[in-house]
N, C-alpha and C positions, 0 to 999 in steps of 0.2 A: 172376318176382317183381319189383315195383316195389321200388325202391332210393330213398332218400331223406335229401339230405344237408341240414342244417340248421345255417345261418352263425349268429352274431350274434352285435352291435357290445358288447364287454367293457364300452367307458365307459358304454354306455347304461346297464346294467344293474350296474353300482359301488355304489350304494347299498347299504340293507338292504332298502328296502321294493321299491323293483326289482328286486331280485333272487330277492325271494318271487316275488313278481309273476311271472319270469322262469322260474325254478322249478315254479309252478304251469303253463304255457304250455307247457314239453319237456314234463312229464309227461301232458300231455293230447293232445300230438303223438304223443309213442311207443305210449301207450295207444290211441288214434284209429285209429293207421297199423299198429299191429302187428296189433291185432284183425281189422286187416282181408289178414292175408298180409303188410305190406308191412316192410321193414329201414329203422330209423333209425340216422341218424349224427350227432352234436351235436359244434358245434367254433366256440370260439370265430374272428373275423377278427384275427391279426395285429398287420395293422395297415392304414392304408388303402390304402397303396400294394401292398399282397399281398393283400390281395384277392383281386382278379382269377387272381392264378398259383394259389393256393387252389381254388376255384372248379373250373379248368381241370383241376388235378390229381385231383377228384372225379367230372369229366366221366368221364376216362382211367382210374378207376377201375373206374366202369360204373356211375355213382349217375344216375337218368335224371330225376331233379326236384331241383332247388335251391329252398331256402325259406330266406329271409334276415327275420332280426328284426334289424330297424335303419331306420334313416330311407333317407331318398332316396342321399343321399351314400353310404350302402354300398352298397345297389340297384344304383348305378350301376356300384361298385369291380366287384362281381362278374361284372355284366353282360360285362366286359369280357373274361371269363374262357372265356364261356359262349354268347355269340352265334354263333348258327348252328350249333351243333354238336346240332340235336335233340334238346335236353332243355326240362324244363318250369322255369320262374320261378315264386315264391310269393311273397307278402311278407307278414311279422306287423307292424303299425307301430309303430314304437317310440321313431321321431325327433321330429322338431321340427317340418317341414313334410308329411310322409307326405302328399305330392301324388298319388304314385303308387297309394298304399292306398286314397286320395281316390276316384280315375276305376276303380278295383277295384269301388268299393261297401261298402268295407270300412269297417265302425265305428273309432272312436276306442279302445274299448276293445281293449288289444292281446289279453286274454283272449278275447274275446268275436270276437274275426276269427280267431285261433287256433281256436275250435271251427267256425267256419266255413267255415276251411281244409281243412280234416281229407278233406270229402267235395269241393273244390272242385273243379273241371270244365277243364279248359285249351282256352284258342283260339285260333290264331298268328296273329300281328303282326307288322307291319311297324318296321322299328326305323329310327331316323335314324340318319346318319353324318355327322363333322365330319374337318375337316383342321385344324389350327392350331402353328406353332411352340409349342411351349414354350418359358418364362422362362430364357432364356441358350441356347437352342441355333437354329440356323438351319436344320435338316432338320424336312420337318413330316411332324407325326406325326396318328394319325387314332384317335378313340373313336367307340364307340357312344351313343347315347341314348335314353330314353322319356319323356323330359320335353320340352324345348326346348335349345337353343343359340342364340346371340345375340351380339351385340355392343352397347356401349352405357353407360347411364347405371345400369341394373338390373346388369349385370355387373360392377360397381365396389362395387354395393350390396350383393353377396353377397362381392365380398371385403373390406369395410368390415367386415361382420357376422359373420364370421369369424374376425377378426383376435382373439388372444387366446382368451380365453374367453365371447367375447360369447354365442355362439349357444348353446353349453352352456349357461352360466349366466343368461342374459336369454330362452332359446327365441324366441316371434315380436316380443317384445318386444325384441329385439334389431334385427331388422329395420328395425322400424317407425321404432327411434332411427334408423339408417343411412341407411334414406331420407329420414330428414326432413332431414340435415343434408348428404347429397348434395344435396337439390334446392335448398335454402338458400344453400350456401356453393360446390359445385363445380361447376367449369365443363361446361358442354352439352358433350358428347362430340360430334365431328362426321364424317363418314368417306363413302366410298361404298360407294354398295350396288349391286351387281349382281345380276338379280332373274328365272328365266327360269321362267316362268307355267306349269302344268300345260295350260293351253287353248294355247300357242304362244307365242313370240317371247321376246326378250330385253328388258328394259327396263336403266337403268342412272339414279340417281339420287345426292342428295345429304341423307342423312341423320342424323338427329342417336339413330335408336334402330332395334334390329331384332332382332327375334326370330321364329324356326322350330319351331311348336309340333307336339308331336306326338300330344297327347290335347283331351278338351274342356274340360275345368276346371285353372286353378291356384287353389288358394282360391276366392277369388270372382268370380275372373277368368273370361269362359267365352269363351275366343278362338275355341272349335270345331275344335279338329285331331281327327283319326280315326287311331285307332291302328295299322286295318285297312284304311286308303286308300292310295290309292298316290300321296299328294302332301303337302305338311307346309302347313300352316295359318301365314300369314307375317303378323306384325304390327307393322308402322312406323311410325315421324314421320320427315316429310320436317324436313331443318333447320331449325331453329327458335330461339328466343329463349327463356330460363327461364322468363317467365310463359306462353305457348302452351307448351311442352314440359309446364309443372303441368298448364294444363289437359287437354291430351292424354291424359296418367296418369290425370286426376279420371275423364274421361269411359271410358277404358278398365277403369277398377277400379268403375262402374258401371255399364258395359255399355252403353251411349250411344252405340253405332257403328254405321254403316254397313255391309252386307252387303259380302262378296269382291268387290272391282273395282266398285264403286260409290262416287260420289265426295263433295265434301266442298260441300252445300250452304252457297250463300252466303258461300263463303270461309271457314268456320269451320277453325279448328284442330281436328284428332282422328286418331286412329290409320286408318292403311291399314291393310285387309286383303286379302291376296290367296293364292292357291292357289299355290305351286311345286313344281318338281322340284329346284332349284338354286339356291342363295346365294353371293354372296361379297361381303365386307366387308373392305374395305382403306381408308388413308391417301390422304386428298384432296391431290392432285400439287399443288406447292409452297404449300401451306396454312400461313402464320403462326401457326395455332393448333397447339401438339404438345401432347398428350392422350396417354396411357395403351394409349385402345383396348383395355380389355379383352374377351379371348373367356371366354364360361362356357358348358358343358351340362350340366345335372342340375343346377345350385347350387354345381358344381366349377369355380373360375377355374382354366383350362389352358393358359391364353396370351396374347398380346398382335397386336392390330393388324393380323393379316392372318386370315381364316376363311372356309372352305369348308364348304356344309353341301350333303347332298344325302339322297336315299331310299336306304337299305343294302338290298343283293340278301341280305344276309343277315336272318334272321326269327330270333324268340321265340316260345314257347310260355305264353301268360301265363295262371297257375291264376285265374280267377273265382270269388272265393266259392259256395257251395251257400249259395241263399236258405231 
């Protein structure tokens, strides 16, 4: 008998009208899942940082699907819990950015993905992995991801938009302040990047943004990573000045770029893209400028100024909606 444990984020669901909402969604999981043979288990997360041990404790239990209602940021909590141990991931979306529910297929309506869950299908993936110090300690430590990891001007943005209760209370409109007043008023992040190509060799460079995606779409963004390749979809600007760094963003959140390893006609500014197995983004040797260097994956700032990203030997099981 299939075993099925089912997370989800307490603050999402605080309201009254979310919590109808939320209410209606387990009873149409247990209904769904029990009609059909299967055991449910409903528990709220903690908190974000238990997560993960949550999760792991349900693995150990013998529950062989996890289905998380919550945004990305818990997706991830859990993820950590549950990588590579041969169980299946779901997700109801009920966050802010539900990027993940996004490259799922999954409607906006968390009801409405919820009955779509019920019959959904699972197909294993490839997951990234990061290395990164965390904030005050000097031993690095390493997460999983299914979004992206980077280093950059966008990793200061998610922790701008974080801060307080922006993203709760503002949702993408939170964002949207944080970047405007990053690109406005903070300084161009600048770092290296070291960069070794799924087709060969090592490259090493000087730049001002970088990110290692692992699906096709963020919002509107469609960078092209593959969940189920065996390389992460890498997208940069080399150093640059605030006005080319804007345009670079313009042209990437309209999709105005160049193919993998294809270059930059007529000197224009715009993002690289290239295919890897391997990143690392560290501090430009005796550079006058000292920046932050933020590291983020999932939307989670984890650390600062030194990151290693590569393809995890460890895999997921991701449930596909039934169309």
């Amino acid at each position: 008998m299939r075993r099925i444990f089912v997370f989800y984020n307490p603050i999402l669901v605080a309201g009254r009208g979310r919590r109808a909402m939320f209410e209606r969604i387990e009873e149409m999981l247990r209904n769904g899942h029990e009609a059909e043979g299967r055991e449910v288990q409903v528990a709220p997360t903690f908190s974000a940082t238990s997560a993960g041990a949550q999760a792991s404790e349900a693995v150990e239990a013998g529950y062989d699907t996890v289905l998380v209602c919550g945004g990305d940021g818990t997706v991830f909590q859990v993820l950590q819990g549950i990588a590579g141990k041969g169980v299946s991931l779901g997700v109801i979306p009920l966050g802010t950015g539900n990027v993940i529910a996004q490259n799922l297929g999954l409607p906006r309506n968390p009801v409405r993905a919820a009955q779509m869950m019920v019959r959904g299908q699972a197909r294993e993936a490839r997951l990234g992995q990061l290395k990164v110090a965390p904030v005050g300690h000097r031993q690095m430590k390493s997460w999983y991801f299914l979004i992206s990891a980077g280093m950059g001007l966008h990793a200061a943005l998610m922790n701008l938009s974080q801060m307080g209760n922006g993203k709760r209370i503002g949702g993408r409109a939170a964002y949207f302040a944080a970047g405007a007043r990053l690109l406005l008023k903070e300084p161009i992040e600048e770092f290296l990047l070291e960069m070794t190509r799924a087709s060969g060799g090592t490259v090493t460079v000087e730049a001002s943004e970088a990110i290692a995606v692992r699906l096709p779409a963020i919002n509107v963004w469609r960078p092209g990573g593959d969940w189920f390749g065996n390389s992460l979809r890498l997208a940069w600007i080399p150093r640059c000045e605030r006005m080319d760094f804007f345009r670079s963003v313009l042209a990437a959140l309209t999709n105005r770029v160049s193919g993998p390893g294809e270059g930059e006609p007529g000197g224009q500014m715009r993002p690289y893209y290239d295919d890897i197995v391997r990143m690392v983004c560290k501090p430009i040797p005796n550079s006058k400028k000292r920046s932050r260097l933020l590291v983020e994956a999932d939307g989670e700032v984890l650390g600062t100024r030194h990151l290693e990203v590569t393809v995890a030997k460890e895999r997921i099981s991701l449930v596909f909606p039934a169309k």
